[in-house]
C-alpha positions in Angstrom: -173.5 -197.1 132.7 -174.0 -198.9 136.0 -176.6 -201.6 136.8 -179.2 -201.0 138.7 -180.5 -203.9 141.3 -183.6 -204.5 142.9 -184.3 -200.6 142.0 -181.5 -199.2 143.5 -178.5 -198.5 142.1 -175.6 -200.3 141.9 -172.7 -198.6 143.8 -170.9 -201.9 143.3 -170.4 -201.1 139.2 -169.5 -197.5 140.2 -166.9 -198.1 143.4 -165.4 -201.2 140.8 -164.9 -198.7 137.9 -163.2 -196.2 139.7 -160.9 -198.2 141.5 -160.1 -200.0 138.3 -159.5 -196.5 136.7 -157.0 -194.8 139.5 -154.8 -197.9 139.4 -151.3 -196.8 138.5 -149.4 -198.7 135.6 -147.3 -201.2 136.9 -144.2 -201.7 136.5 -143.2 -203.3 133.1 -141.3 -207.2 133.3 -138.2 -206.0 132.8 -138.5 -203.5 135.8 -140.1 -206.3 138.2 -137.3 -206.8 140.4 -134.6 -204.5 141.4 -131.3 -204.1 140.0 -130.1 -205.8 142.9 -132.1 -208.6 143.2 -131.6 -209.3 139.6 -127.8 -209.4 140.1 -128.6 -211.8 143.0 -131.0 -214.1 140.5 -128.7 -214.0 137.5 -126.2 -216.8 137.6 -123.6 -215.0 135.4 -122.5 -211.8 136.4 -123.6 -208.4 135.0 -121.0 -206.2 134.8 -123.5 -203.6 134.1 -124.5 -203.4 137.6 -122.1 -205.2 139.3 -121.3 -204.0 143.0 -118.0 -204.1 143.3 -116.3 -201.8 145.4 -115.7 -198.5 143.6 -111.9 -198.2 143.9 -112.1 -194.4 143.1 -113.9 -193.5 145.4 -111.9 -192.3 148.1 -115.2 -192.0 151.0 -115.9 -194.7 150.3 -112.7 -196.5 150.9 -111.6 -195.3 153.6 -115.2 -195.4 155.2 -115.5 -199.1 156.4 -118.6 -201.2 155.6 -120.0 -201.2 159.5 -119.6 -197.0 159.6 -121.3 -196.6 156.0 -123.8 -198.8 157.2 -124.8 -197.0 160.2 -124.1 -193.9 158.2 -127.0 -194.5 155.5 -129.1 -196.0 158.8 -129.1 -192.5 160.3 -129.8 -190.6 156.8 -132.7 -193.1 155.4 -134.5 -194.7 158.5 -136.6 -193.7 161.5 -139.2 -191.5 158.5 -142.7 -191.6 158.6 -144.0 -191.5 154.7 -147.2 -191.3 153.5 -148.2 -193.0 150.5 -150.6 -190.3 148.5 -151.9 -191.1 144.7 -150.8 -188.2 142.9 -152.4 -186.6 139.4 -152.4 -188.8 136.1 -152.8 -191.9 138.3 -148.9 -191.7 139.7 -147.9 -192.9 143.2 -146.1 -190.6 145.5 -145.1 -189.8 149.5 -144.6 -186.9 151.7 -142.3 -187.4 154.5 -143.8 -186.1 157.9 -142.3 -184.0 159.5 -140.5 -185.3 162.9 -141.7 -181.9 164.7 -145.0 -181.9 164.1 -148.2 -183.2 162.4 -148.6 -182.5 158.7 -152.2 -182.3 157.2 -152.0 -185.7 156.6 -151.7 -186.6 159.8 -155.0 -184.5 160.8 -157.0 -185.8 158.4 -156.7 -183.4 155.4 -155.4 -183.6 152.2 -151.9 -184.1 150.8 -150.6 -181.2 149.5 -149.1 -180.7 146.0 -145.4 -180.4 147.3 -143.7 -183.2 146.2 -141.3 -184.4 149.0 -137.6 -184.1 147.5 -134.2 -186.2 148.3 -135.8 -188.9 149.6 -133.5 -191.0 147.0 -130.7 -188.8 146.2 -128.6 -190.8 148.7 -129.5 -194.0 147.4 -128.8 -192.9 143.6 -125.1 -191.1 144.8 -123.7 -194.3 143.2 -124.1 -197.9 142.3 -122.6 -199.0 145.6 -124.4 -197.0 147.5 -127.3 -197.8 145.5 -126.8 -201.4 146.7 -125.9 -200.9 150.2 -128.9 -198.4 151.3 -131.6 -198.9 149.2 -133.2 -201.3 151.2 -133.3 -199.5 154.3 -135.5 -196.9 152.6 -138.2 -199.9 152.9 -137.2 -201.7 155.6 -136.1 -198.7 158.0 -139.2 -196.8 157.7 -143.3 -196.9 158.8 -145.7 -196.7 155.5 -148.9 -195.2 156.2 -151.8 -195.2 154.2 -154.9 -193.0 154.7 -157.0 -195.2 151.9 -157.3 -199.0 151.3 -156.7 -198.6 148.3 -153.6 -197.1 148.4 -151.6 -200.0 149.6 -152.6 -202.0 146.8 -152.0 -199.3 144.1 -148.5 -199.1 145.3 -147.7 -203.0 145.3 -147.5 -202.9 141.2 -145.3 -199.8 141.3 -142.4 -200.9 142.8 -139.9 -204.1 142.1 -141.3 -206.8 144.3 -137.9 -207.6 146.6 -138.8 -203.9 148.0 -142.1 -205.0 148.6 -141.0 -207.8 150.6 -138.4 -205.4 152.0 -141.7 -203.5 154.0 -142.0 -204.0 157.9 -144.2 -201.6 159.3 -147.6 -200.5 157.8 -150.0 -197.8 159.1 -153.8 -198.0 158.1 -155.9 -195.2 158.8 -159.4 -194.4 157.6 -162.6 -193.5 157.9 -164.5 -196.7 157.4 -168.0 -195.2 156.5 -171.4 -197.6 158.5 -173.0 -198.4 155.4 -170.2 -200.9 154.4 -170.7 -202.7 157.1 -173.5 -205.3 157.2 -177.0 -204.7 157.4 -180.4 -206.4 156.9 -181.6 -203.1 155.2 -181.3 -203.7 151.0 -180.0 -200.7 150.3 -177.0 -200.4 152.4 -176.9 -204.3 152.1 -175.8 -202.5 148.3 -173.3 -200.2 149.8 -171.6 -202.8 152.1 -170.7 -205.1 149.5 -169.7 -202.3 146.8 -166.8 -200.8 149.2 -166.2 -204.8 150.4 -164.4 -206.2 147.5 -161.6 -203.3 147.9 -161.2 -203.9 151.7 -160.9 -208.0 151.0 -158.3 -207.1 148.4 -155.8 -204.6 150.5 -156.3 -207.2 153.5 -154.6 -209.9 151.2 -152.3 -207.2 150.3 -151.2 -207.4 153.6 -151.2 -211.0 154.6 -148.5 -211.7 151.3 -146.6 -208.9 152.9 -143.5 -211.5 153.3 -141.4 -208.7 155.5 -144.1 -207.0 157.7 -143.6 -206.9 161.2 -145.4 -204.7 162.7 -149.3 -203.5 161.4 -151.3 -200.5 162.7 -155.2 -200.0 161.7 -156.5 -196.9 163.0 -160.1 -196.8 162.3 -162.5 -193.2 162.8 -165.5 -191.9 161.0 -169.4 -192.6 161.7 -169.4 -195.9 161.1 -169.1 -196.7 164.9 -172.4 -195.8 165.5 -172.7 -199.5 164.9 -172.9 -202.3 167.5 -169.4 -203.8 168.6 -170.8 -207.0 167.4 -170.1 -205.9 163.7 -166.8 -204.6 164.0 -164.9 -208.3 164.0 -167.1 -209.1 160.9 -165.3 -206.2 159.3 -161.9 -207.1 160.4 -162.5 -211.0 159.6 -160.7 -211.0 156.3 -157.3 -209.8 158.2 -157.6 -213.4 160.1 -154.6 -214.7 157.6 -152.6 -212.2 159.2 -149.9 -213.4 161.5 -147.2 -211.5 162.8 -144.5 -212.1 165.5 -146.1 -209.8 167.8 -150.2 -209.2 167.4 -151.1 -206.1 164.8 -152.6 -203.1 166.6 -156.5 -201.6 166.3 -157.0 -198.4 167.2 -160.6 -197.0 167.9 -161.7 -193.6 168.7 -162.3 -192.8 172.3 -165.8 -192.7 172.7 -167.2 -193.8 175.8 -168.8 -196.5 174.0 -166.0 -197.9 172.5 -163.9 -198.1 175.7 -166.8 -200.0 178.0 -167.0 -202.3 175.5 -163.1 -202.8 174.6 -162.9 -206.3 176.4 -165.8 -207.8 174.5 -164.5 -206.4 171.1 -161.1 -207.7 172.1 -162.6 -211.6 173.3 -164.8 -211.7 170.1 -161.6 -211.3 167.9 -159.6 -213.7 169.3 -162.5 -216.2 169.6 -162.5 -215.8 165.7 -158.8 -216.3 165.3 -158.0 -212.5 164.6 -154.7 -211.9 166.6 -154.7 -208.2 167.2 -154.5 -205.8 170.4 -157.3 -203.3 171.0 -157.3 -200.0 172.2 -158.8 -196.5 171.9 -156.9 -193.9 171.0 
């Protein structure tokens, strides 16, 4: 049962427990890094998944290793994939499509079709396997519609993939009673939803790979003073990119009269990002 404090109750005990509870299982040691990077780590070969050119293969041979490349470029790169928490705790994406927004994209819901062949190149073959798998990571932007997404995806997949990420798309809703306030009770609220936010901000500072970083934020929060909005963002300070990450706000009038003070007050406090209304 949740604590209670000061009278009201504790949204901290309930936010904790359910994000505790939706975490995926990671995966186990063995599983950590990828059958690639293992082959890379071990210092005597493993000619269980050794990548030797496959001889009997007769694509692949005559295809050289500059046209394959730009071959599995065209198939696996250039996708926009949304990273959804399916049922029974399990991580999964829907490719957008290129033509038009998906409900995702508007705000809704993921639906329950299950995005199919997004690996099927990649698993053709071991060489294949070796040669493309990356790209899938490194080729394509990862969008999240929920903090805690990005975090519950981190365990799920072998760490050198991880690292492999470059561009990463953060949009939600932000509710105003996380943000700080001198009233007790959403002073309650604020630092229940807090811990999560602090948490898929490291996420993305340890993202070794990223390059590029998007946060689009909506919702009725922004009926709060500007003055708030780099106390929000002050935990993605540790962030540092070659080129500064993005912050989208909603076009409100408000919002654009005020975009050079919002901008000036972040970099004052270090927080290398580009504002604009969207």
């Amino acid at each position: 049962m949740a604590r209670t404090k000061q009278g009201v109750f504790s949204w901290e005990d309930v936010l904790a427990h359910r994000y505790q509870n939706n975490k995926p299982s990671g995966l186990p040691r063995s599983r950590r890094y990828s059958a690639v990077q293992s082959q890379r780590m071990s210092s005597k070969p493993d000619t269980g998944t050794e990548w030797a050119i496959q001889s009997q293969s007769a694509l692949l041979a005559r295809l050289s290793p500059e046209l394959r490349l730009m071959i599995w470029e065209m198939v696996l790169g250039g996708m926009r994939i949304h990273i959804v928490q399916r049922q029974n705790r399990r991580m999964g994406h829907i490719v957008c499509p290129q033509t038009s927004a998906c409900d995702i994209c508007r705000g809704g819901l993921p639906g329950m079709k299950v995005s199919a062949g997004l690996l099927a190149l990649s698993m053709t073959c071991k060489q294949i396997y070796c040669e493309s798998i990356y790209m899938l990571y490194s080729l394509n932007t990862f969008e999240f519609s929920n903090t805690w997404s990005l975090t519950y995806l981190r365990p799920t997949i072998p760490a050198d993939f991880w690292d492999a990420i470059r561009e990463v798309e953060l949009r939600w809703a932000f509710p105003g009673h996380w943000l700080p306030c001198k009233d007790p009770v959403k002073s309650v609220y604020f630092s229940a939803g807090r811990q999560q936010w602090v948490e898929t901000c490291l996420a993305l500072t340890h993202m070794q790979g990223l390059q590029t970083f998007t946060l689009q934020l909506s919702g009725s929060w922004f009926c709060e003073p500007v003055e708030k909005i780099p106390v929000f963002l002050e935990p993605l300070r540790e962030l540092h990119l070659r080129q500064r990450w993005k912050l989208q706000l909603p076009r409100q009038p408000y919002y654009v009269k005020e975009i050079r003070n919002i901008d000036g007050d972040l970099r004052k406090r270090g927080i290398e990002c580009v504002v604009r209304v969207v």
